[in-house]
Structure formats: structure tokens, C-alpha cells
N, C-alpha and C positions, 0 to 999 in steps of 0.2 A: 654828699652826692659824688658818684664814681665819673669818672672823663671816661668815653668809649675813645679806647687806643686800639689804632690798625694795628692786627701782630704779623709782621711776615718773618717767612722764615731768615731772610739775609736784607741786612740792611747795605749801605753804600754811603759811597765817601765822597762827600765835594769838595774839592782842594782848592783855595781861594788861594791865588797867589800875584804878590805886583809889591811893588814901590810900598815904602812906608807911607803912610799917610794916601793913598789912593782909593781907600776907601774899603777895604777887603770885608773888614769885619761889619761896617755898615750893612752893608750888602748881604754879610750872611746871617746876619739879624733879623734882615727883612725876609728872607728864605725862609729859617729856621721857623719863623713866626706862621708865615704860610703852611708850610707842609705839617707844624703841630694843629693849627686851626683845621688841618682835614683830620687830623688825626693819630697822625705818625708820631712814635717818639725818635723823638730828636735830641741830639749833645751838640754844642758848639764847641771846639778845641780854639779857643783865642789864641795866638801867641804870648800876648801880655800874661793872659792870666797860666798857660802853663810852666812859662818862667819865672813865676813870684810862686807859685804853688807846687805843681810835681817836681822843676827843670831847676830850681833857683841858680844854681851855679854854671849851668850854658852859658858859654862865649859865642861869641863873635867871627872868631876866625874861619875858615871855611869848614877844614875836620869838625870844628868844633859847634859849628853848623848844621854838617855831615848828621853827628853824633845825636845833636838835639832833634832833629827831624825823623832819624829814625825811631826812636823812641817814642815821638807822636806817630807817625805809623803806627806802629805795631800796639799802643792804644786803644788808633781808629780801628784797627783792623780786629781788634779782641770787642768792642763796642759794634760794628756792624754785623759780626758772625751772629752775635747773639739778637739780631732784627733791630739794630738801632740803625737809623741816618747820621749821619757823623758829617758834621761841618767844618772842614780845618783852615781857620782864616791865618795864614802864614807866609811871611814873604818869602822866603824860600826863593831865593837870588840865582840857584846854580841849577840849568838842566837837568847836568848829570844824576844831580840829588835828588829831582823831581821824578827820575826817571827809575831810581831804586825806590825813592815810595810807593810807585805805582807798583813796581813789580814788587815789592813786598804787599801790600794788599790784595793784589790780581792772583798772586800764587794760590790763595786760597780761595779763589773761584767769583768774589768781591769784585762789584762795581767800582770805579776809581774816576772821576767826570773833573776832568784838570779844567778850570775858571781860572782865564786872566784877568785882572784887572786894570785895565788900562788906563794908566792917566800920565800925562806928561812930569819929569824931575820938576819943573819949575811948577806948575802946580801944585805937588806936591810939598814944596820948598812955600807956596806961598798959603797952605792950607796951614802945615806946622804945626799940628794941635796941641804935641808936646814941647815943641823947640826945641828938637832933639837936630833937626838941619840945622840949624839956628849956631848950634853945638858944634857940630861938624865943619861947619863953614868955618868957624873959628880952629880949628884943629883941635876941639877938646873930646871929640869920638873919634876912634879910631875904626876900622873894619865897617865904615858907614855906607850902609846897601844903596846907590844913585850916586855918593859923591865920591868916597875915599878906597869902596868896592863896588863891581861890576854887578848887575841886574842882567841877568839874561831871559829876554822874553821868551817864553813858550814859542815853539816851530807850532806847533799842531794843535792846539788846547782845543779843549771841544767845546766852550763858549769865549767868546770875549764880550766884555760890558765896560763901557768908554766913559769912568764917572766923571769927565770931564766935560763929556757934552751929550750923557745921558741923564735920567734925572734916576736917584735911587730907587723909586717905584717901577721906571722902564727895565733898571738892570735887574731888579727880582724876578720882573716879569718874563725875562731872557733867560735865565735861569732855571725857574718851575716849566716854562715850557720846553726847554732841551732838556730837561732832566723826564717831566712827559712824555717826552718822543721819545724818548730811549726804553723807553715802560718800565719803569722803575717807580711811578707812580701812575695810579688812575685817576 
């Protein structure tokens, strides 16, 4: 039995970005699941999984950041030309950085819808899935995004979803519908 798939001609990029452990990829699990149920094809870019897979050797350091981030860009951006939605759940800690992925997807005429995810460092700190703060607290990670390096919130994101005093259902919800109103889906 065949799945009827939306084709359009230009897909677009949601940029999940926040805190480790804030909940990013949650969130675009719960998207991704939606907009494949109407019908769209959809990729999710994890972080996790592109640095055990495409990225393995990305650091930490900022360039080194930099470097990793662009490279999922231009991914997402070969992935939505050809009518895919592309979900990129990535902390991506540095404005500036956020700011050249945009403009490397946007150059080529591509939707780019920056999603903060907002949840407090202690939250975060007490969620811990991997005990990777856990780590950091103790000084055994270095370059650690909320404790050992700076997080800089988004100025202007065009959603924020608060998984701290939202429930994962509401922040999807927050989501497909600003992504709605932008008619990027029907």
C-alpha cells in the first residue's frame, strides 16, 4: 500500500534551538509526526544523531561549533530545496551562528522559522537524561552549553514554547500553528 505524500515544490527548515536537555528534539518529534500524518515528507536533523553519524569528529569549541552547524545547514538546505520539511533540533548556543544558518538557507529563497526552546539551566540540570550536567558540574566536560559556555537566547525567534510550564502537546501545538500562519502548510 502507497502513503499519499504532499509534493511541493520548496520544503523549509524549523530550527529547534535551547539548553541541552530543554526538550528540543522532543518537540520536533511531536511536529515531525504531525506534519508526516497530513502528509508531508519530513527529516529530522537530531544533533545526537548527526554527530555519531555524518559529524563524528565535531567539537565543542565555538569555531568548532561554527563549522558543525554549517554543515547541517547546507544539509537542511539541499533536503528542503528538493520539497522536504527539515527539522533541525540543535542547541546551537551562538546568535551569530544562528544567524549565518539562516542566511545560508534564506539565500536560496527557503523558509528558515527559528523555535526557541525555552526551559530554565536548572531544569535542565535537574531533567539530565544523559548526565552529561552531571559531568560538567564536576569539571569533566568542557565547552558545556548553560554551565562552562554561554547560551544566548534568540532576540526575535518566531516561536517560543516554554517546556517547562508547557506540556509537549501544547508546544507542538505552537508550532504547527505558527508554522500554519506562515502558509507553509495547509
Amino acid at each position: 500500500m502507497s502513503e499519499l505524500v504532499k509534493c511541493i515544490d520548496k520544503g523549509f527548515v524549523l530550527w529547534f534551538t535551547g539548553l541541552p536537555a530543554s526538550g528540543k528534539t522532543t518537540v520536533a518529534r511531536g511536529v515531525a509526526e504531525v506534519l508526516k500524518s497530513m502528509g508531508y515528507r519530513v527529516e529530522l536533523l537530531d544533533g545526537d544523531w548527526v554527530r555519531k553519524t555524518i559529524n563524528p569528529d565535531a567539537g565543542f569549541t565555538r569555531e568548532q561549533r561554527r563549522i558543525h552547524l554549517r554543515r547541517v545547514a547546507w544539509i537542511a538546505r539541499l533536503l528542503a530545496r528538493n520539497g522536504v520539511v527539515v527539522l533541525c533540533s540543535f542547541v546551537s548556543p551562538y546568535r551569530s551562528v544562528r544567524k549565518e544558518i539562516r542566511g545560508i538557507i534564506e539565500e536560496e529563497g527557503i523558509k528558515f522559522v527559528e523555535i526557541y526552546v525555552k526551559c530554565s539551566v536548572e531544569e535542565c540540570i535537574r531533567r539530565d537524561p544523559k548526565g552529561l550536567y552531571k559531568k560538567a558540574l564536576a569539571g569533566e566536560i568542557s565547552h558545556f552549553t548553560g554551565i562552562s559556555d554561554p547560551y544566548e537566547e534568540p532576540e526575535n525567534p518566531d516561536v517560543v514554547v516554554d517546556t517547562e510550564h508547557e506540556s509537549v502537546s501544547e508546544c507542538v501545538s505552537k508550532v504547527v500553528s505558527k508554522v500554519r500562519e506562515l502558509g507553509l502548510i495547509s
